[in-house]
C-alpha positions in Angstrom: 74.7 37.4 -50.8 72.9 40.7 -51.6 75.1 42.2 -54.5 75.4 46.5 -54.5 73.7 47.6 -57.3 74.8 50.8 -59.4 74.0 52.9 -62.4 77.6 54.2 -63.9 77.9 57.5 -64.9 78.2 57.2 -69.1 80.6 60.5 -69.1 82.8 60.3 -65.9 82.7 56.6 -64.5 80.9 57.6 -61.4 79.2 55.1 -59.2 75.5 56.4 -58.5 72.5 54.8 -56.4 70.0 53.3 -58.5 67.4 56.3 -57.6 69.5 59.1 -58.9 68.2 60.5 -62.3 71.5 62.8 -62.3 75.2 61.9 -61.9 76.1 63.1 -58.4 79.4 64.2 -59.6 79.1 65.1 -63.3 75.3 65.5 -63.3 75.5 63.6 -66.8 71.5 62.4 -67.4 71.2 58.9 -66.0 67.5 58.3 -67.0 68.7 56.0 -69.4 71.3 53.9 -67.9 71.1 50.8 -67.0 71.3 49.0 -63.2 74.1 46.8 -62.6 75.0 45.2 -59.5 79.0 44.4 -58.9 79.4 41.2 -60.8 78.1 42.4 -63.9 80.5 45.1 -63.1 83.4 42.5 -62.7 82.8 41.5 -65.7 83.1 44.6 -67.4 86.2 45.7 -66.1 87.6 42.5 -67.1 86.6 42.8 -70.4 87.4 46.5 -71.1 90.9 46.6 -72.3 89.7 44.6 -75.3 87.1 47.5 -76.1 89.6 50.4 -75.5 90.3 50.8 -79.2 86.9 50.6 -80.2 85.5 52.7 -77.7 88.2 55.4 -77.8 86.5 56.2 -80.9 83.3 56.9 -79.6 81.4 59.8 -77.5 77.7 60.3 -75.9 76.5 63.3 -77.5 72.9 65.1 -77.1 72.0 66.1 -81.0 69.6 68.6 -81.2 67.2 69.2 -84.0 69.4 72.0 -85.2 72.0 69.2 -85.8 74.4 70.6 -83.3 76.0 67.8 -81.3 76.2 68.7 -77.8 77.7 67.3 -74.5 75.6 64.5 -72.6 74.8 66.3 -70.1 73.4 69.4 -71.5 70.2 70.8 -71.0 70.0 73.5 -73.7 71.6 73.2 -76.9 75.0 75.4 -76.9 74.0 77.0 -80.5 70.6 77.9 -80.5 69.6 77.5 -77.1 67.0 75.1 -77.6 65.8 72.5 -74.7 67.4 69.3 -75.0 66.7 68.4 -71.9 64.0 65.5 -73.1 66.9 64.1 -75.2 68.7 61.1 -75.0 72.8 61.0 -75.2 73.4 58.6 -77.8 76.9 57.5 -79.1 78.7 59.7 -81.7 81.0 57.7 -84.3 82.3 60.5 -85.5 86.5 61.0 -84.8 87.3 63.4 -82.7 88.3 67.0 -83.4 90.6 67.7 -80.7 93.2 65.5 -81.2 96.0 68.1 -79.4 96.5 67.7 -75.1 94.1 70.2 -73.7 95.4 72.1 -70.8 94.2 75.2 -68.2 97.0 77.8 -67.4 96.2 80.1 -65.0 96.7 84.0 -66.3 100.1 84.1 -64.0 101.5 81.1 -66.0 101.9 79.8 -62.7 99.9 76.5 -63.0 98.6 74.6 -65.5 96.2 71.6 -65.5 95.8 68.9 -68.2 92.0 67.9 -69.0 92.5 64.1 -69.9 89.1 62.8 -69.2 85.8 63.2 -70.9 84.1 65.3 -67.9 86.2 67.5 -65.3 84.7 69.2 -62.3 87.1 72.0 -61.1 86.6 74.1 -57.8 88.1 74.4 -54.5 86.9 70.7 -53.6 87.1 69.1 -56.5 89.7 69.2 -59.8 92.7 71.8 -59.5 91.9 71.9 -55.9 95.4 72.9 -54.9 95.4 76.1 -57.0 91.9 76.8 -56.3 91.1 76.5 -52.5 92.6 80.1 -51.9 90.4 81.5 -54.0 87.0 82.4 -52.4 85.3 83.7 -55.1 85.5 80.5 -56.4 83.1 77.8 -55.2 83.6 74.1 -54.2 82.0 72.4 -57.7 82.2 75.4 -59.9 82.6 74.8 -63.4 82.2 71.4 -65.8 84.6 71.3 -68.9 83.3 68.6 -71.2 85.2 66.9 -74.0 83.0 65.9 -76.4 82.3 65.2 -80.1 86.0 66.4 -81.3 84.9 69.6 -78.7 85.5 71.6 -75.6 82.3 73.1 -73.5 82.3 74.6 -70.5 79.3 74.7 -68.0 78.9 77.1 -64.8 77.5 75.0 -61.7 77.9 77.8 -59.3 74.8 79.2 -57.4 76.6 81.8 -56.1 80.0 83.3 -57.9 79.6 82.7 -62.0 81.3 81.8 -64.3 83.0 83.9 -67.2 84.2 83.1 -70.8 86.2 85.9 -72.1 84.7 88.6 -69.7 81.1 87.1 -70.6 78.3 85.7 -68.2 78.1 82.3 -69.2 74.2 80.7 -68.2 74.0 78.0 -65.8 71.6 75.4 -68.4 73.5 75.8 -71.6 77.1 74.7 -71.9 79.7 77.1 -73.3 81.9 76.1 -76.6 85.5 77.1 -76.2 88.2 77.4 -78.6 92.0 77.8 -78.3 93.3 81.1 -76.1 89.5 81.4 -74.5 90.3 83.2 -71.4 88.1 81.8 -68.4 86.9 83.6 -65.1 85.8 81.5 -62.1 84.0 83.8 -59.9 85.2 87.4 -61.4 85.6 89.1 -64.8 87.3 91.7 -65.6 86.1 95.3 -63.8 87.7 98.7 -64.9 90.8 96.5 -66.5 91.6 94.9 -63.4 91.3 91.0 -62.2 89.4 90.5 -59.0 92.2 88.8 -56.8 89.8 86.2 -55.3 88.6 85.0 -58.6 90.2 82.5 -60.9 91.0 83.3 -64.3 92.8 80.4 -66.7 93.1 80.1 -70.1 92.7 77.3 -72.5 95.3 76.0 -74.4 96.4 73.0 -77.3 99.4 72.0 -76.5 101.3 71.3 -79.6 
């Protein structure tokens, strides 16, 4: 019996074809992940609720020579802008900083999301999908919010429509840092003091 074979997405738990260098959802680097087939898989599963403790405290990081510890998927470092890209994701021991629930609100107070898994992926066909298909500005996959190393990052994966972090262009390589209140534009900013009504605009929040 031919067995699939897999290489699983460190970051999000994606499922990806042994050719892919990229996570197909996440794009998280794979060039350094193993190929398993589906009985190694097994396995695994079986035995992950013994590591759960042990694992909880740990997260794949990108440390650039800076010493800033950066999200594994990033291809420039978010403080200096150096390319990490050639850098491998290696696990962080450190305990993580946000301990609090992170959650999106959108500006209306309308909706709010909770982000309780390492890597999200928010658009109109992906996370928050229900809020967001309406909005045109806002692409399909447009924006990754990492937790990572005790932090938050967010990175713009829209060709098209950008993405905005407190009225400012974020770039499309380098993952944004945000902190509590940040206020996020999918697809518009701000223009003359008014929101563009096809945009998205959300705010993070630690819930207390």
């Amino acid at each position: 019996m031919t067995l699939n074979k897999f290489k699983v997405c460190p970051a999000c738990g994606e499922y990806n074809t042994p050719s892919l260098l990229e996570c197909k959802k996440c794009e998280t680097d794979l060039t350094g992940i193993k190929v398993v087939d589906e009985e190694i898989l097994a396995t695994a599963n079986a035995s992950a609720s013994e590591a759960t403790a042990s694992s909880n405290s740990r997260s794949l990081v990108k440390t650039c020579d800076c010493g800033t510890a950066n999200p594994p998927q990033a291809r420039k470092c978010s403080s200096c802008g150096e390319d990490i890209s050639d850098v491998r994701a290696t696990e962080s021991q450190s305990s993580p900083g946000v301990t609090q629930k992170v959650v999106l609100r959108s500006i209306d107070a309308c909706f709010t999301f909770s982000l309780d898994k390492p890597v999200t992926v928010i658009g109109r066909e992906a996370e928050m999908q229900q809020y967001l298909e309406a909005k045109t500005y806002v692409s399909r996959k447009h924006a990754k919010i990492t937790l990572a190393n005790g932090e938050i990052y967010i990175e713009n994966m829209s060709t098209t429509n950008h993405t905005f972090v407190n009225n400012t262009l974020i770039p499309t390589d380098a993952p944004k840092l945000l902190k509590n209140g940040d206020e996020i534009g999918l697809g518009g900013k701000l223009i003359n003091g008014e929101r563009q009504s096809q945009a998205a605009y959300l705010v993070i929040e630690l819930a207390t």
